[in-house]
C-alpha atoms as one frame of an Amber mdcrd trajectory, in Angstrom:
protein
  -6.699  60.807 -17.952  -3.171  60.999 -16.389  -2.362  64.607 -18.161  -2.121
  66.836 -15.490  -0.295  71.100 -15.361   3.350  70.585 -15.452   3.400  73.746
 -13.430   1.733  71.978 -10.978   3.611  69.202 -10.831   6.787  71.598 -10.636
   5.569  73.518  -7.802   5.171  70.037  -5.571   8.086  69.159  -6.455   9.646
  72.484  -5.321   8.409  72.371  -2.397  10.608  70.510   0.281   9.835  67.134
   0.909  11.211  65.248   3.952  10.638  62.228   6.586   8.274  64.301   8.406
   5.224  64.711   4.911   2.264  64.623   6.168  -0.362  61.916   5.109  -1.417
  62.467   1.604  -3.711  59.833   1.071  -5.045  56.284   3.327  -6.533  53.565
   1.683  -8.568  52.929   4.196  -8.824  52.094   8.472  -7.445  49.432  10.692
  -8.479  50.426  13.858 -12.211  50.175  15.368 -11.443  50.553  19.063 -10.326
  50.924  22.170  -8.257  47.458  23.224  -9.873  46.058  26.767  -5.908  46.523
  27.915  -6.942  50.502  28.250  -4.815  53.266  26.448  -3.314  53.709  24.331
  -3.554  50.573  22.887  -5.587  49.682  20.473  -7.656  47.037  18.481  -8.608
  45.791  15.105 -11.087  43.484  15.033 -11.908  40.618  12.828 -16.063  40.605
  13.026 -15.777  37.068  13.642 -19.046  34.950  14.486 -22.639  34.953  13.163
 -24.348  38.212  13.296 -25.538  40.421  15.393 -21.960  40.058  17.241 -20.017
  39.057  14.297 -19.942  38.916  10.607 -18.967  35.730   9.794 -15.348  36.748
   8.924 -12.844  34.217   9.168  -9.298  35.599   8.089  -7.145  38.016  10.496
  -4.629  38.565   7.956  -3.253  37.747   4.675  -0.079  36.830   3.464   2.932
  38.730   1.880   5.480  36.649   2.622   8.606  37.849   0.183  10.490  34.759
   0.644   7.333  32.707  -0.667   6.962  34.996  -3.544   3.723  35.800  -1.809
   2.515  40.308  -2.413  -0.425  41.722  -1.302  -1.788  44.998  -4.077  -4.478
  47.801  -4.146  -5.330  50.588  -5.734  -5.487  54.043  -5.450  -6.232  57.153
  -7.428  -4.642  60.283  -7.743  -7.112  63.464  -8.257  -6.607  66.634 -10.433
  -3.475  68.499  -9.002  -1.420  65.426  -8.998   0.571  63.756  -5.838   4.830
  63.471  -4.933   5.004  60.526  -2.663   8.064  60.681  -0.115   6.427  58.357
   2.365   4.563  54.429   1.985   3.249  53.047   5.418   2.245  49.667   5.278
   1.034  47.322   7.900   1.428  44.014   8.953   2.017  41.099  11.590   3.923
  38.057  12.569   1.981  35.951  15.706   3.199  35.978  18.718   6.169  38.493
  17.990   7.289  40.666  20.961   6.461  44.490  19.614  10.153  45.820  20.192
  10.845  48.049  16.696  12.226  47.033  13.977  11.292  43.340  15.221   9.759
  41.683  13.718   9.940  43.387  10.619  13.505  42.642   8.759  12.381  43.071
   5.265   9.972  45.776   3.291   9.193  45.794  -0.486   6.916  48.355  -1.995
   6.571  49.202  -5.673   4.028  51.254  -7.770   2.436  50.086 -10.963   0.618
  52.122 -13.501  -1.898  49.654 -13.678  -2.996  46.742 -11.861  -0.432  43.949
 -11.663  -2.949  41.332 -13.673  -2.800  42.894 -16.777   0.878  41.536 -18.443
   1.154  45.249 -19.231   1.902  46.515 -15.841   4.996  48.666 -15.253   6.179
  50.505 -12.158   5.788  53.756 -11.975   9.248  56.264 -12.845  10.996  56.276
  -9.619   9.502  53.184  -7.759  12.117  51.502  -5.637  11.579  48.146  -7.341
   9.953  45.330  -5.493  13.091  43.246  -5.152  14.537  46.211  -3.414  15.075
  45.902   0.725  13.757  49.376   1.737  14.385  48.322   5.379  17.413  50.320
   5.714  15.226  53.014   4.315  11.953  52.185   6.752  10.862  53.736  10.315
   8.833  50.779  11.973   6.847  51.456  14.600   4.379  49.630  17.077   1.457
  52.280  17.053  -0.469  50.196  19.785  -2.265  48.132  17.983  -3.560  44.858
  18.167  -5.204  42.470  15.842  -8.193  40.376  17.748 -11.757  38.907  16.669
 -15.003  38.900  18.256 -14.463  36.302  20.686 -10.838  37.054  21.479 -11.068
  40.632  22.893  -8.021  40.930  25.191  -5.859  38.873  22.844  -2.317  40.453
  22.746  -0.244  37.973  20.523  -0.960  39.355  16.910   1.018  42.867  17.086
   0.122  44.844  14.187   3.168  47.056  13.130   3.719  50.555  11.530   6.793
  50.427   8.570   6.884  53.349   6.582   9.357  53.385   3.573  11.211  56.747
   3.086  11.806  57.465  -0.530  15.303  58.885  -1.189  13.668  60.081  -4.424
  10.116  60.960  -4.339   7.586  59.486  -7.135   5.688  62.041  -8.730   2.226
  60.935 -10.204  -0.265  62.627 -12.256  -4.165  62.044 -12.330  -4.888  58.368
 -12.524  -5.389  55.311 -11.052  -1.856  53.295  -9.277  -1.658  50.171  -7.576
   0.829  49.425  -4.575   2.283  46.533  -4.533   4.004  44.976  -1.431   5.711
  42.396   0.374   7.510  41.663   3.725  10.164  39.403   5.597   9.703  38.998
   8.836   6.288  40.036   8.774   4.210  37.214   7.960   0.314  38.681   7.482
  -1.257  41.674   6.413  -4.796  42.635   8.418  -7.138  43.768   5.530  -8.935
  47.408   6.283 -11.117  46.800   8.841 -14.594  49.334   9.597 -17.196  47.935
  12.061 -20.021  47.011  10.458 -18.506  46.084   7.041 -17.894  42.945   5.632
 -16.387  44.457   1.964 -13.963  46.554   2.400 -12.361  47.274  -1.575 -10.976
  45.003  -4.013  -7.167  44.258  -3.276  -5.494  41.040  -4.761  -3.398  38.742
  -3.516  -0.174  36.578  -5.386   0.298  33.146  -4.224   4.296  32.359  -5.384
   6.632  34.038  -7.193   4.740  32.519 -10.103   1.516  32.402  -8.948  -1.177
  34.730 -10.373  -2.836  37.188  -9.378  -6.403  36.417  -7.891  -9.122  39.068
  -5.766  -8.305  39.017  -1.875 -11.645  37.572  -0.759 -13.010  36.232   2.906
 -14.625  32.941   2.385 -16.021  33.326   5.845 -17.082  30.753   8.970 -19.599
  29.856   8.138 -19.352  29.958   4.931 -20.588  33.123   3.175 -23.290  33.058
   0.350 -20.622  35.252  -1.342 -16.775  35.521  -0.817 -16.585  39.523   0.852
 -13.922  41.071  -1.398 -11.005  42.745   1.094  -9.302  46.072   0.746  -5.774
  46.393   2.693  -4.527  49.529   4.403  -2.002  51.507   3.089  -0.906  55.418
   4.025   0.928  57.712   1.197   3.321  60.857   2.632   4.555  63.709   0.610
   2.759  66.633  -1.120  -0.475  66.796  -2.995  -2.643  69.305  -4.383  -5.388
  67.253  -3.319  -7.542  67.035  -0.377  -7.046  64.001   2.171 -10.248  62.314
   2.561 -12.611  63.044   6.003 -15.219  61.440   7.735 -17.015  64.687  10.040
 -19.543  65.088  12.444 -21.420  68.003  11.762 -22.481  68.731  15.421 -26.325
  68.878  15.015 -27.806  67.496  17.457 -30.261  64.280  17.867 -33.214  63.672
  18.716 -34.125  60.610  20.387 -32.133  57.646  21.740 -31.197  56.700  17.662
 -27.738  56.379  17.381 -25.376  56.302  13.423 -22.326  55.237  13.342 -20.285
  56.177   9.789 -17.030  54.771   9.045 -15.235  53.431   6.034 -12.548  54.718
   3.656 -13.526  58.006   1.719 -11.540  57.521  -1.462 -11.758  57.003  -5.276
 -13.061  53.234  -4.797 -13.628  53.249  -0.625 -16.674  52.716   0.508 -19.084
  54.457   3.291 -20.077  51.836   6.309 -23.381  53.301   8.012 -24.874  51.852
  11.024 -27.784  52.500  13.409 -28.410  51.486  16.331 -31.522  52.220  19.585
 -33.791  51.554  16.651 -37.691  50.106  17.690 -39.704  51.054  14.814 -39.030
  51.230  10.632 -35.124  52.530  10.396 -34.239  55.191   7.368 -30.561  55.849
   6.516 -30.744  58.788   4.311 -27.832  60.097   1.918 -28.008  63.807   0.475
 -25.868  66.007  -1.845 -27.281  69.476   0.620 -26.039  69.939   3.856 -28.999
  72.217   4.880 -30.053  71.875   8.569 -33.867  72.140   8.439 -36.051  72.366
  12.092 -38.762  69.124  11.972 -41.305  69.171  15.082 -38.400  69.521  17.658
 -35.835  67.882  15.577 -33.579  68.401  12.673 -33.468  66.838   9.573 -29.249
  67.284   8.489 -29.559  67.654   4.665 -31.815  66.987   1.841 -32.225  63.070
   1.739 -31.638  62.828  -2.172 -31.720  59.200  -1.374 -32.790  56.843   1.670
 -32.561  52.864   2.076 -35.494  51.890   4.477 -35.821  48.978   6.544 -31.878
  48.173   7.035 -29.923  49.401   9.908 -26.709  48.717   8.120 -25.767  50.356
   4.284 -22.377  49.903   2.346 -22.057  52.743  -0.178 -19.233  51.900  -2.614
 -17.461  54.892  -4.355 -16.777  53.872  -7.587 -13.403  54.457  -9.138 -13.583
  57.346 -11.139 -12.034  60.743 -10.256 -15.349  62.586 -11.457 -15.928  62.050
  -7.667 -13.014  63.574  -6.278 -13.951  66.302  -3.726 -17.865  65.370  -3.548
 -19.239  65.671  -0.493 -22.479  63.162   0.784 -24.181  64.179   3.750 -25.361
  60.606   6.104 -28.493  60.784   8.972 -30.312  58.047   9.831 -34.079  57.697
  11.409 -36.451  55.453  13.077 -40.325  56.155  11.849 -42.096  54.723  14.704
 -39.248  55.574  17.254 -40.483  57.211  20.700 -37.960  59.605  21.573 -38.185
  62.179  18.976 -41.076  63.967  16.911 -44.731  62.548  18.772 -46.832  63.167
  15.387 -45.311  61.297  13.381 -43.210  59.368  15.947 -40.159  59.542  14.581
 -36.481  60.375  15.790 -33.687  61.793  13.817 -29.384  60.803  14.433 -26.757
  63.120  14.126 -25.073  64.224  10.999 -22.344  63.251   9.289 -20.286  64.845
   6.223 -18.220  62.657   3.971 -15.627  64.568   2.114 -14.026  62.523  -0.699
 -10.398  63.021  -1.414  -9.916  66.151  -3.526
């Protein structure tokens, strides 16, 4: 699985790598709006509350707290042409800190494992900078804005997410396969977990309790309690050169018809997930996936792409990409429609969102 062109490899490698990589891969988003404050700051929001406000979700952030022996990990995968990492951005917050950079942050630990940490086999990666490593010296930390609030605390202002990016003196160059980044702070005392409106499961990071402690699925238990735990993803960027394709999230431009709104977010990686929501919808909603981006007139509308496969009756769908890079590069096309709906077609009634194109990482 991890065999991969050595020429390939050598011709990243060749290429000049420096502070100033562009993004290679994300894990997944943070942010889901504009903070009341006005720009540019920004918010994340825990979708605290019982539905249709909130979600039920109960942690703003988890802890990686180096001097407890506490680490946060997730996964990613690397696609066909391979990856040479220069750059790891990693996010986190201590409560009621004042954003001046580098404070709060006094302490970052990354490392890269070729597997994930659970299994006693785990080693990092050739070149990781070792988790007992201080990469602060090493790190540009940055307030980008942002501020970590829930549903009923809007305008809050005392949970400061920041921005520290670990710059690799030597970069780690991976081949196709699946990696997990492991990570810890000082100074920083919780981690928000990727955060998409709409979307209560957001990937399957773990979490370490204690230098000792082992290693156990990052999970919101919720308030009130959920029926199930919703397993957490956290956000993490990767900088440096890749042969791959970043993932995207596009509007296609076609146009609606009727007052039907879809909103698409999520993370669109090996093992993300796509977050689709409608909203303005009065009759029988449709959320319809295809493979065919097509545009194809319907009695004054247009239908986006071929609807290979629709859930009915549900304003809200979580696809989950499953880990596997036979889906690196595919492309699913999203729409969403109200049968019923006034707005749109008469005969049927029925009204039709925009488009949206979901590029995997390639």
């Amino acid at each position: 699985m991890r065999n991969v062109s050595m020429l390939a490899l050598a011709t990243l490698v060749a290429s000049a790598v420096t502070a100033q990589s562009p993004m290679i891969y994300s894990n997944g988003p943070l942010i889901t709006e504009d903070h009341p404050s006005g720009p540019p700051f920004q918010s994340s929001r825990l979708q605290s509350g019982a539905a249709p406000a909130g979600l039920q979700l109960n942690v703003l952030g988890f802890g990686a707290q180096q001097g407890a022996g506490n680490a946060l990990a997730d996964d990613f995968t690397v696609c066909a042409n391979g990856m040479v990492i220069d750059g790891i951005e990693v996010f986190g917050y201590a409560t009621g800190a004042v954003p001046t950079p580098p404070a709060p942050v006094t302490g970052v630990f990354v490392e890269i494992l070729d597997r994930d940490p659970a299994d006693p086999l785990a080693v990092p990666v050739a070149g990781s900078p070792g988790i007992a490593n201080n990469q602060i010296a090493n790190s540009t930390i940055t307030w980008p804005n942002l501020y970590r609030v829930t549903t009923t605390t809007l305008t809050a202002t005392n949970r400061a997410v920041m921005s520290s990016r670990v710059n690799l003196a030597n970069p780690i160059i991976l081949a196709p396969g699946t990696y997990w980044l492991v990570f810890q702070f000082t100074g920083v005392n919780f981690v928000p977990p990727i955060t998409a409106m709409g979307a209560s499961d957001t990937g399957n990071a773990k979490q370490r309790i204690g230098a000792a402690g082992a290693w156990a699925a990052l999970v919101d238990t919720g308030a009130p309690a959920l029926p199930v735990p919703a397993p957490q993803g956290v956000p993490f960027n990767l900088y440096g050169l890749s042969g791959n394709a970043i993932g995207s999230i596009t509007n296609t431009g076609l146009l609606p018809c009727g007052p039907t709104t879809i909103q698409v977010t999520g993370s669109p990686a090996i093992g993300g997930f796509i977050q689709t929501t409608l909203g303005g919808t009065t009759g029988f909603p449709l959320i319809g996936f295809g493979f065919l981006g097509v545009p194809t007139p319907f009695c004054g509308c247009i239908v986006g792409h071929s609807w290979d496969s629709i859930v009915s009756g549900s304003n809200s769908s979580r696809l989950a990409i499953p880990t596997d890079g036979i889906f690196c590069g595919l492309s699913v096309f999203v729409q969403g429609a109200d049968l019923g709906g006034a707005g749109g077609c008469a005969t049927p009634p029925l009204t039709f969102t925009e488009t949206f194109q979901v590029t995997l990482q390639n």
